[in-house]
C-alpha positions as CSV (number, residue, x, y, z in Angstrom):
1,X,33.8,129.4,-7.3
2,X,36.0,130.5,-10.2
3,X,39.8,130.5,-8.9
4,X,42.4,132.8,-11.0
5,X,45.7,132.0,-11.8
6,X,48.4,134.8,-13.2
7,X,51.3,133.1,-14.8
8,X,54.2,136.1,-15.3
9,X,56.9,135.0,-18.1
10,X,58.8,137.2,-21.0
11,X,55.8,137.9,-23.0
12,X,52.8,138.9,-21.0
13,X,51.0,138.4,-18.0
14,X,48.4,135.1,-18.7
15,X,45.2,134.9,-16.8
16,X,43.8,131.8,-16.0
17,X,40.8,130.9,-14.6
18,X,39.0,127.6,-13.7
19,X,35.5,126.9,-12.1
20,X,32.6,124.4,-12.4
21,X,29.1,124.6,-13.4
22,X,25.8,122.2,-12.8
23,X,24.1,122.3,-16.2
24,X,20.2,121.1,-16.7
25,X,17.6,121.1,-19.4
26,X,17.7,124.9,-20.2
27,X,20.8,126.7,-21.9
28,X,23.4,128.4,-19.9
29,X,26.3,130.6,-20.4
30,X,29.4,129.3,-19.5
31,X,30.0,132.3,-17.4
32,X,29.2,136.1,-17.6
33,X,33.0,136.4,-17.8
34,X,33.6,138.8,-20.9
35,X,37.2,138.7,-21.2
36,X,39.1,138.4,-23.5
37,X,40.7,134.8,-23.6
38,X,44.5,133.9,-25.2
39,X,43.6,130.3,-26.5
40,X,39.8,129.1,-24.9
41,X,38.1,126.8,-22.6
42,X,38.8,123.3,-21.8
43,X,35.8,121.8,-20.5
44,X,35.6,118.9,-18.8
45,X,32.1,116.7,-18.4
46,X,32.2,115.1,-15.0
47,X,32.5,111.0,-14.9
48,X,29.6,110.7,-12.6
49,X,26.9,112.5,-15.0
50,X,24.1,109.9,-16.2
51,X,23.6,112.0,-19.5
52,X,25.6,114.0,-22.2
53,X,26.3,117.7,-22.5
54,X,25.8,119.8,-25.2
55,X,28.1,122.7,-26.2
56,X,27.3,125.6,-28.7
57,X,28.2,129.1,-29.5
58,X,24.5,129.8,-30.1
59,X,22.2,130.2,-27.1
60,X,19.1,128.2,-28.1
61,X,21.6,124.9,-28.1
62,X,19.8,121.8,-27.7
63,X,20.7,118.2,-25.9
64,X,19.9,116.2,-29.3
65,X,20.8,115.9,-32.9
66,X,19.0,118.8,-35.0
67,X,19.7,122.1,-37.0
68,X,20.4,123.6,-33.1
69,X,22.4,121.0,-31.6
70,X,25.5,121.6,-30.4
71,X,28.8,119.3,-29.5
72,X,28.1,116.7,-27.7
73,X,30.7,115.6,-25.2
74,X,30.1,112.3,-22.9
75,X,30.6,112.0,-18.9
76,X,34.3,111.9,-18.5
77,X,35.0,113.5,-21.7
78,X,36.8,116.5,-22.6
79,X,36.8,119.1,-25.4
80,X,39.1,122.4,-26.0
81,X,36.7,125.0,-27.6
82,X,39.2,128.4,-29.0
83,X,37.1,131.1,-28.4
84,X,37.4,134.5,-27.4
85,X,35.1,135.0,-24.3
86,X,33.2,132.4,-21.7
87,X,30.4,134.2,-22.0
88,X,30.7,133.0,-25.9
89,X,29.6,129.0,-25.0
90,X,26.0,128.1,-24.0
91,X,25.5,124.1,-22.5
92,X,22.6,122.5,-21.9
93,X,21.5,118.6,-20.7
94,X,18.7,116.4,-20.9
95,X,19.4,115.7,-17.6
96,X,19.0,117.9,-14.5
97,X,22.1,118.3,-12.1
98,X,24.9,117.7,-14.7
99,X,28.3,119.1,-13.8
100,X,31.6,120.2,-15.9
101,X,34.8,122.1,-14.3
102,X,36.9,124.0,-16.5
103,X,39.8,126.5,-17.5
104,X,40.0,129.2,-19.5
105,X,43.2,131.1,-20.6
């Protein structure tokens, strides 16, 4: 369950938001969260996956190394991605039952 965080200072009000996801052999979105981000989404691939996750801005991403691959982060890595929007990433595996948590702000 996606938490929210709002973090008041000088400037303007930041929203934060962090949840996980289980990602298998089909894309996903990230989320169907549409707005607007400050700085991106820090994902973060959980240390007891057996297999890789894959990370693209397109939807028909792919768990390997071709023309539709995207970034591939290991279990227990971490990657910053600055886009606009959640809804913007797509993951998929080539595993079933692989899981990430992460923020967005």
């Amino acid at each position: 369950m996606a938490k929210k965080v709002f973090i008041a200072g000088s400037a303007a009000t930041r929203h934060i938001t962090t949840a996980g996801a289980t990602i298998g052999a089909s894309p996903v979105a990230l989320s169907d969260n549409t707005r607007n981000l400050s700085d991106g989404v820090q994902i973060v691939c959980s240390t007891a996956n057996t297999n890789s996750i894959w990370i693209s801005t397109r939807s028909n991403v792919t768990a390997d190394i071709s023309e539709t691959s995207g970034v591939e982060i290991v279990p227990g890595a971490s990657l910053m991605v600055p886009v606009s929007k959640e809804s913007d990433l797509y993951l998929v595996s080539d595993a079933a039952a692989q899981t990430i948590t992460y923020i967005s702000f």
